[in-house]
C-alpha positions as CSV (number, residue, x, y, z in Angstrom):
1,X,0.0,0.0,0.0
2,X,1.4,3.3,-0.9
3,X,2.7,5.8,2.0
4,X,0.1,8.5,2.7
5,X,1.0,11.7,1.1
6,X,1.7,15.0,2.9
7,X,-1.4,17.3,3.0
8,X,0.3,20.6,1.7
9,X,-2.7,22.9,1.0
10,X,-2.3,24.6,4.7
11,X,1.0,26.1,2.9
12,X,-0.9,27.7,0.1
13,X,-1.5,31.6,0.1
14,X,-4.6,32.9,0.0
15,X,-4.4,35.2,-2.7
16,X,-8.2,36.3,-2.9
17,X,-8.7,37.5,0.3
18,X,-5.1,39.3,0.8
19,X,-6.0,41.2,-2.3
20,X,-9.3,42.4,-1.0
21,X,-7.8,43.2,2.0
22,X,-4.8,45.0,0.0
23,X,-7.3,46.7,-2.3
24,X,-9.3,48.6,-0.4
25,X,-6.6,50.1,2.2
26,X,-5.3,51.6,-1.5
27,X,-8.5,53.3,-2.8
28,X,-9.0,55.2,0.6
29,X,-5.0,56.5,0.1
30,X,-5.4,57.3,-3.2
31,X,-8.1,59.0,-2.3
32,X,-6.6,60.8,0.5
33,X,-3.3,61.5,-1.8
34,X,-5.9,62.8,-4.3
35,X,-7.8,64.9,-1.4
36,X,-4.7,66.4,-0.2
37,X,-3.0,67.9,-3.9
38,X,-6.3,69.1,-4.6
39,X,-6.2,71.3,-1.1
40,X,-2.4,72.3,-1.9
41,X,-3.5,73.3,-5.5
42,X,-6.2,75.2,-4.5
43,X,-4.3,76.8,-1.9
44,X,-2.1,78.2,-4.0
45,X,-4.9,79.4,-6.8
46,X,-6.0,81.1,-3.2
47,X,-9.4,79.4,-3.7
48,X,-9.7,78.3,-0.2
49,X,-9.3,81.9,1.3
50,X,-6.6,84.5,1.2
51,X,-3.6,83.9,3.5
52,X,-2.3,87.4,5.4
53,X,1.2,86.7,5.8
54,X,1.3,85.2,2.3
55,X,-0.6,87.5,-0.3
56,X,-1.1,86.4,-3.3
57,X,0.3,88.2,-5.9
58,X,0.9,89.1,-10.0
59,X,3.9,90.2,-10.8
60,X,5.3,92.3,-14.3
61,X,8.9,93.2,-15.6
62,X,10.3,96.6,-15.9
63,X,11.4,97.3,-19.7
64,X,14.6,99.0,-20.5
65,X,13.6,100.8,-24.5
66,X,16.1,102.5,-26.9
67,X,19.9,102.5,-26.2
68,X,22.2,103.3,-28.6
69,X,21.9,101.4,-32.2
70,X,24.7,98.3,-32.8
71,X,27.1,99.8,-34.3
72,X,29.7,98.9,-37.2
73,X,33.0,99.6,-37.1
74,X,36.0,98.1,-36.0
75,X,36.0,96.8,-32.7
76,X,38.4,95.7,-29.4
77,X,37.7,94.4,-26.2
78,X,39.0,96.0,-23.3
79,X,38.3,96.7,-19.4
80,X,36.8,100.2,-17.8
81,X,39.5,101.8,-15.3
82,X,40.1,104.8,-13.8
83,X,42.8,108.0,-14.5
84,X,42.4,108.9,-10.9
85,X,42.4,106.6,-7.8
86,X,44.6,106.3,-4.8
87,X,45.9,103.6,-2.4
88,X,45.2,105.5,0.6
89,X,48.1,105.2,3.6
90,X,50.4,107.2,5.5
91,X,54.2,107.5,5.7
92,X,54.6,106.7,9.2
93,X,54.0,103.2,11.0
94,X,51.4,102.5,13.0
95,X,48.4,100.4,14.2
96,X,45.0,100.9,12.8
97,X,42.7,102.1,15.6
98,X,39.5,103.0,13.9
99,X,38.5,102.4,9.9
100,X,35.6,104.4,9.0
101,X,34.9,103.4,5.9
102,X,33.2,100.4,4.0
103,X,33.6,98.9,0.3
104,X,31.0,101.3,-1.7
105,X,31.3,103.8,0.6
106,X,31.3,107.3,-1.2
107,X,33.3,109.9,0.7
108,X,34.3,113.5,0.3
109,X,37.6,115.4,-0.4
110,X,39.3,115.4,3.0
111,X,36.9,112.9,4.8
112,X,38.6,111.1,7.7
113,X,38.9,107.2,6.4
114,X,41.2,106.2,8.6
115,X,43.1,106.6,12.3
116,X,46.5,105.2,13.7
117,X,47.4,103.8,17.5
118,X,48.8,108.2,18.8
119,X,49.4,107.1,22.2
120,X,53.1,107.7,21.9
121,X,52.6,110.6,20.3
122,X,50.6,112.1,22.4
123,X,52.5,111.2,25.8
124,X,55.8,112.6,23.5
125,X,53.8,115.3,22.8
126,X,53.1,116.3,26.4
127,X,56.5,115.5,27.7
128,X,57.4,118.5,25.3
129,X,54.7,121.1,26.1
130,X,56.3,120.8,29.7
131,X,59.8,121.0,28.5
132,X,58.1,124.0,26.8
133,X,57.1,125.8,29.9
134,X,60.5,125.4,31.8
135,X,62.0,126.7,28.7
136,X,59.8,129.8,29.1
137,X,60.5,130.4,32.6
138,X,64.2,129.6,31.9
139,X,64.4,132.0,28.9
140,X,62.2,134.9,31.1
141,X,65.0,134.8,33.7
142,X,67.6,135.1,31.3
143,X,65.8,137.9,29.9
144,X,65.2,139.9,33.1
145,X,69.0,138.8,33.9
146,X,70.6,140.6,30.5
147,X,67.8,143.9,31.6
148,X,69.7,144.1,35.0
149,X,73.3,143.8,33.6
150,X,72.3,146.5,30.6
151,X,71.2,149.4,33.5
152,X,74.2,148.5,35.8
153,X,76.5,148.7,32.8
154,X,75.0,152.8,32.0
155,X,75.9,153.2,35.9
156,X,79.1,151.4,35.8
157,X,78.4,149.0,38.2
158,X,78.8,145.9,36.2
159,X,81.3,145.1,33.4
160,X,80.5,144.7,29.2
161,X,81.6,141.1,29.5
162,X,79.1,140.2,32.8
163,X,76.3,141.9,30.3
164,X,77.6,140.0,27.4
165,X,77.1,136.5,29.3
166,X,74.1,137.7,30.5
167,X,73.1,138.4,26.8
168,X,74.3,135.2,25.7
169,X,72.8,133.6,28.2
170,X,69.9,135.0,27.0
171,X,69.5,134.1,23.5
172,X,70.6,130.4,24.1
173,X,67.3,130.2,26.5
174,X,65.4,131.5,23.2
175,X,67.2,128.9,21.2
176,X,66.2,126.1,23.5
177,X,62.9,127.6,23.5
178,X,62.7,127.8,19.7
179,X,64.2,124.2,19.4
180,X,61.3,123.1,21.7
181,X,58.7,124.1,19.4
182,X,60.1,122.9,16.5
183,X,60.0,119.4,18.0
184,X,56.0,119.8,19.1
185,X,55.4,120.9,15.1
186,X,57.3,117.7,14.4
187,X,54.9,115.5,16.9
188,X,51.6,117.5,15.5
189,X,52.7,116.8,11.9
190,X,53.1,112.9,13.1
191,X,50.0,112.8,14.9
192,X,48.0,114.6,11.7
193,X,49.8,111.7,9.5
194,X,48.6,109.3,11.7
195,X,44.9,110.1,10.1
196,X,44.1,108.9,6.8
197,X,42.3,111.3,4.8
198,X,40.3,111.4,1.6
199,X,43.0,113.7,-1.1
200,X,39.4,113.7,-3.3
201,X,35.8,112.6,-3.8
202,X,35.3,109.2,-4.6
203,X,34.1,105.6,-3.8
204,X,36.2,103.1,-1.5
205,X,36.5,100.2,-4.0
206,X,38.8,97.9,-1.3
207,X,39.4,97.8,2.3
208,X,42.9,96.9,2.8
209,X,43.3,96.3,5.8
210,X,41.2,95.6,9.2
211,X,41.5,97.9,12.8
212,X,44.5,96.0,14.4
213,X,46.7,95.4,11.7
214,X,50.0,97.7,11.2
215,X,50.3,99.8,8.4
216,X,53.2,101.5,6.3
217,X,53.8,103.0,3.4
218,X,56.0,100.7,2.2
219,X,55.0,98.1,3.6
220,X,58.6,96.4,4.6
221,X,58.2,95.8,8.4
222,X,57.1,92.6,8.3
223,X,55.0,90.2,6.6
224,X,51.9,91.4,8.7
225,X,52.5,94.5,7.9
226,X,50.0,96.5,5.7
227,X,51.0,99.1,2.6
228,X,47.6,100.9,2.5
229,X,44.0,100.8,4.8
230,X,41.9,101.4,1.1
231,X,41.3,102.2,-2.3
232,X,39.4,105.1,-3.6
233,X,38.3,105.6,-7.1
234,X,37.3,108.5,-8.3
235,X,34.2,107.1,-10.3
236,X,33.8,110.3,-12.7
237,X,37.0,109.4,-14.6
238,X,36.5,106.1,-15.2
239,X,37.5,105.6,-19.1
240,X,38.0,102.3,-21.0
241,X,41.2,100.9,-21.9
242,X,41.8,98.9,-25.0
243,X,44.8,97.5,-27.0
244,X,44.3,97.9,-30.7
245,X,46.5,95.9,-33.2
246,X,49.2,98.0,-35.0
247,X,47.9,96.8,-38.3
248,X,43.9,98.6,-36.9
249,X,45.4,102.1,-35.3
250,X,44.5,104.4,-38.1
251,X,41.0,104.1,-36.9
252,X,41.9,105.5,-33.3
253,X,42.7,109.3,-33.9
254,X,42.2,111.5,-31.0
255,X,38.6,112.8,-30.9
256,X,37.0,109.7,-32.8
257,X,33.8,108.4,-32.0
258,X,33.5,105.0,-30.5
259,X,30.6,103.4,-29.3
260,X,30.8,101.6,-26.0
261,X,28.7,97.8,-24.7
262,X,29.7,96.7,-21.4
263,X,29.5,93.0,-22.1
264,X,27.2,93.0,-18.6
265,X,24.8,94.9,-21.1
266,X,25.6,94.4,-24.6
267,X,22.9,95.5,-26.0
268,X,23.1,98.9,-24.6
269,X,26.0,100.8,-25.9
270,X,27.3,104.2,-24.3
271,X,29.0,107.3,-26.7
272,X,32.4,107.8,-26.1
273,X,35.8,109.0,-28.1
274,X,39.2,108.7,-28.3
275,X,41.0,110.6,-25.4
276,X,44.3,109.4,-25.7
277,X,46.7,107.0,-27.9
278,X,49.8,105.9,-25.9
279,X,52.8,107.1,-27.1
280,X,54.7,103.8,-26.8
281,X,53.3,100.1,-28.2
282,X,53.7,97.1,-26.5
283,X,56.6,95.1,-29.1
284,X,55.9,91.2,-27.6
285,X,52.0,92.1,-28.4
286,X,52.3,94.6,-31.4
287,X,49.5,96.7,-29.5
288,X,49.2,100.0,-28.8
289,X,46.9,101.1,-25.9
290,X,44.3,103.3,-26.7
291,X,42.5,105.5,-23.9
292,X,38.5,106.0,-24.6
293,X,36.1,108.2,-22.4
294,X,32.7,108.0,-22.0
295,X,30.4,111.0,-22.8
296,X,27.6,109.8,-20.9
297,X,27.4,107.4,-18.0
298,X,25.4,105.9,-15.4
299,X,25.8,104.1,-12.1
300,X,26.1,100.3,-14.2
301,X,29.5,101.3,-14.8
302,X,32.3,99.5,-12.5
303,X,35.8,99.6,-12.5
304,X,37.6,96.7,-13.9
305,X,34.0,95.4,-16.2
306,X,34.9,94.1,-19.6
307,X,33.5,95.7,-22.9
308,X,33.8,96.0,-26.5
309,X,34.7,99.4,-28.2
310,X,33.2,99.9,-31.8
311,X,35.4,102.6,-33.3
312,X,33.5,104.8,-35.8
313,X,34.6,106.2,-39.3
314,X,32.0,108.9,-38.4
315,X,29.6,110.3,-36.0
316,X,26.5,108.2,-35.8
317,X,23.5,110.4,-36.4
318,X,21.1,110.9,-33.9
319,X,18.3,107.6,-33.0
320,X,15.3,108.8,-34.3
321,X,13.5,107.2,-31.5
322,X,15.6,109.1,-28.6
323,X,11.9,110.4,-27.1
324,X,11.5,106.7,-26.3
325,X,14.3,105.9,-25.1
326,X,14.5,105.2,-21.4
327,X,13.1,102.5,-18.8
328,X,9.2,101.9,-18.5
329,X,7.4,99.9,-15.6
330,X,3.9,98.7,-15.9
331,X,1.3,101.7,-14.8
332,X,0.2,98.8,-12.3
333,X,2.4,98.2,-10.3
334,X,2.8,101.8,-9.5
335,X,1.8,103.3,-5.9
336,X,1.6,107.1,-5.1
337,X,0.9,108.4,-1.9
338,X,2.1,111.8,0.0
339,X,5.4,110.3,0.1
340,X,5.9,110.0,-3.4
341,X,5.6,107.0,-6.3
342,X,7.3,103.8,-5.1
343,X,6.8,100.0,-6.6
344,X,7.3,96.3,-5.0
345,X,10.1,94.2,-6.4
346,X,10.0,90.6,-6.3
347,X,12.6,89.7,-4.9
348,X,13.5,85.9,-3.9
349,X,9.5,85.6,-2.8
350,X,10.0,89.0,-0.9
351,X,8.4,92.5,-1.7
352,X,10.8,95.1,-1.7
353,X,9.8,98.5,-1.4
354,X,11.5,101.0,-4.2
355,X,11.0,104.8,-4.3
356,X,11.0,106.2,-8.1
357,X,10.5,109.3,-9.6
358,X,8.2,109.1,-13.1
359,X,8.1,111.2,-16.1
360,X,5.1,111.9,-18.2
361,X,1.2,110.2,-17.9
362,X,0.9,106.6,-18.4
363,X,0.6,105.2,-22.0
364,X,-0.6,102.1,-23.3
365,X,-0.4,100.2,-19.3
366,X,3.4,101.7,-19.2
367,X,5.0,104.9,-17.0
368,X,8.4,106.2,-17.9
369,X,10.8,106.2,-14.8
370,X,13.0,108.7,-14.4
371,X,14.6,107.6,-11.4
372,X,14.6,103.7,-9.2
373,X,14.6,101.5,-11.7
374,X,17.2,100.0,-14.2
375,X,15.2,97.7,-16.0
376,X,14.5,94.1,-16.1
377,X,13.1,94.1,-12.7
378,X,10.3,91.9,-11.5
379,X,7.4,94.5,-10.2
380,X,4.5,93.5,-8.3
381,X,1.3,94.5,-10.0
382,X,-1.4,95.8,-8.3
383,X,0.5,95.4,-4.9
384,X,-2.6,95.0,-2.4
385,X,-3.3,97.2,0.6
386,X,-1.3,97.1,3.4
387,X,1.6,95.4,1.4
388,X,4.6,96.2,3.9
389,X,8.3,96.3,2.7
390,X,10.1,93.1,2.9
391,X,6.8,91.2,3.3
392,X,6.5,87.6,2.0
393,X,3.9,86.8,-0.6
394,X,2.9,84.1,-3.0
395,X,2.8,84.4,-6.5
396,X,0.3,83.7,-8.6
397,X,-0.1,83.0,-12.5
């Protein structure tokens, strides 16, 4: 008789019921996944109420119009620099006490930037003003000493040579005295050197050095040591170096017209001409540098920016379009109040309050802005009431 077979169907899955079980635990997520992106999305379309901290929002560009035409010619690259800035120091050593300036910073002609460690100078300083006064008193009883000896001489009770010491005497006390004096110029001219100042308007385009470090003109007493505390530029000279080939100079006589695109901006060129042709060439390059100013300018120009120079056989004639030229925001997005006209800029999800100054009505949904804006900006349209500065919103399509 055959051995009884195992009974193996208590090890077989039940796949019917698992799957009911499975099937409906995943309609109620789906529905709940499908519950929830619906909220979200309607959230955001702000159809489940408006949110306070996060207004919703529209948001438009700001257009930059005109510019100067592209122009043909022959053309260089080069860098914007500038014929006047300074490495600001002194030419004594010392210890920065106090900086006063930042990078950006614009400062006057004679402006303090700077202050050196004058506590030796100042203790020297008072060690002579009391040298000084025993000087005077020394000097003021050699003086009423050579007075007694000159009336006793006219009455023949003293000798010429006691008045002659006493006269000597005298005038040795007013050396002393006059050496004195000299040596507290000396300390006032060292403690006036010990303040950096600003020799002309300009912007601070580096800081240097930090309050602690040591400073000196040239810079040779010791590798801590600092050779100036920061650069100024004077920002109304800046000018555009480029190197033209030898074989291209005839285009570059003095007083030539060359037009001017920042490769930041390249579509918007700037009017310039030829100030200067250097009177040597480089040989290794066969270059000769070629100074170019610009005749109008605005705050997009930085030292050291690349650009390309278009020199011009002849003056360009004038844009026909020059009355709409300029930079144009949507009439939206502008707010006037007592204070003046401002817009919202979108910035990283943040509106940010910017005052400008308009010219002209609005035309076609567009102001002209005279002031504030560049161009390119994101604006927020129709910014609702009560919109602070740097509040958060949401934008919407």
């Amino acid at each position: 008789m055959p051995a009884d077979r195992p009974d193996l169907t208590r090890l077989s899955i039940d796949r019917g019921g698992s799957a009911r079980r499975g099937g409906r635990g995943g309609w109620w997520v789906a529905l709940l996944l499908l519950l929830a992106g619906g909220a979200r999305e309607a959230w955001h379309a702000g159809l489940l109420g408006a949110d306070p901290d996060h207004p919703l929002v529209s948001v438009g560009s700001v257009r930059r119009a005109g510019g100067v035409a592209r122009a043909e010619g022959t053309s260089a690259n080069g860098y914007v620099v500038a014929r006047r800035r300074a490495a600001l120091s002194t030419d004594i050593q010392g210890r920065i006490t106090a900086l006063l300036v930042e990078e950006g910073d614009r400062v006057e002609s004679g402006e303090l930037v700077a202050r050196l460690d004058t506590r030796e100078l100042d203790a020297a300083r008072t060690q002579v003003e009391a040298e000084i006064r025993r000087a005077e008193a020394t000097h003021a009883l050699a003086e009423t000493e050579y007075a007694r000896h000159a009336a006793l001489l006219e009455t023949g009770d003293t000798s010429v040579s006691a008045r002659d010491n006493a006269l000597a005497t005298r005038d040795e006390a007013a050396a002393a005295l006059a050496a004195l004096h000299a040596r507290l110029d000396e300390i006032d001219v060292r403690i006036d050197k010990s303040s950096v100042y600003a020799p002309f308007a300009g912007v601070i385009t580096a800081k240097d050095a930090e309050v602690g470090e040591v400073v000196s003109a040239l810079g040779a007493i010791g590798p801590n040591a600092r050779g100036a505390v920061a650069t100024l530029v004077d920002f109304d000279t800046l000018e555009v170096q480029v190197e033209l080939s030898q074989s291209t100079l005839a285009v570059a006589r003095e007083g030539a017209p060359v037009r001017i695109y920042l490769d930041a901006f390249p579509t918007d060129g700037y009017p310039g001409r030829v100030r200067q042709i250097w009177p040597m060439a480089d040989r290794t390059k066969a270059t000769v540098e070629v100074r170019v100013e610009f005749l109008e300018r605005d705050d997009r120009i930085l030292p050291e920016m690349g650009v390309r120079a278009v020199f011009l056989d002849e003056a360009p004639a004038d844009d026909a379009g020059d009355e709409d030229r300029g930079v144009y925001a949507p009439a939206a997005a502008v707010v006037e109040d007592d204070t003046g006209a401002y817009v919202f800029l979108l910035e990283d999800e943040t509106a940010v309050r910017r005052d400008v100054e308009l010219e002209g009505d609005p035309v076609a949904g567009e102001v002209r802005v005279a002031e504030g804006l560049r161009g390119n900006e994101r604006v927020v349209l129709s910014p609702p009431p009560g919109l602070a500065d740097g509040a958060r919103v949401r934008v919407g399509s």
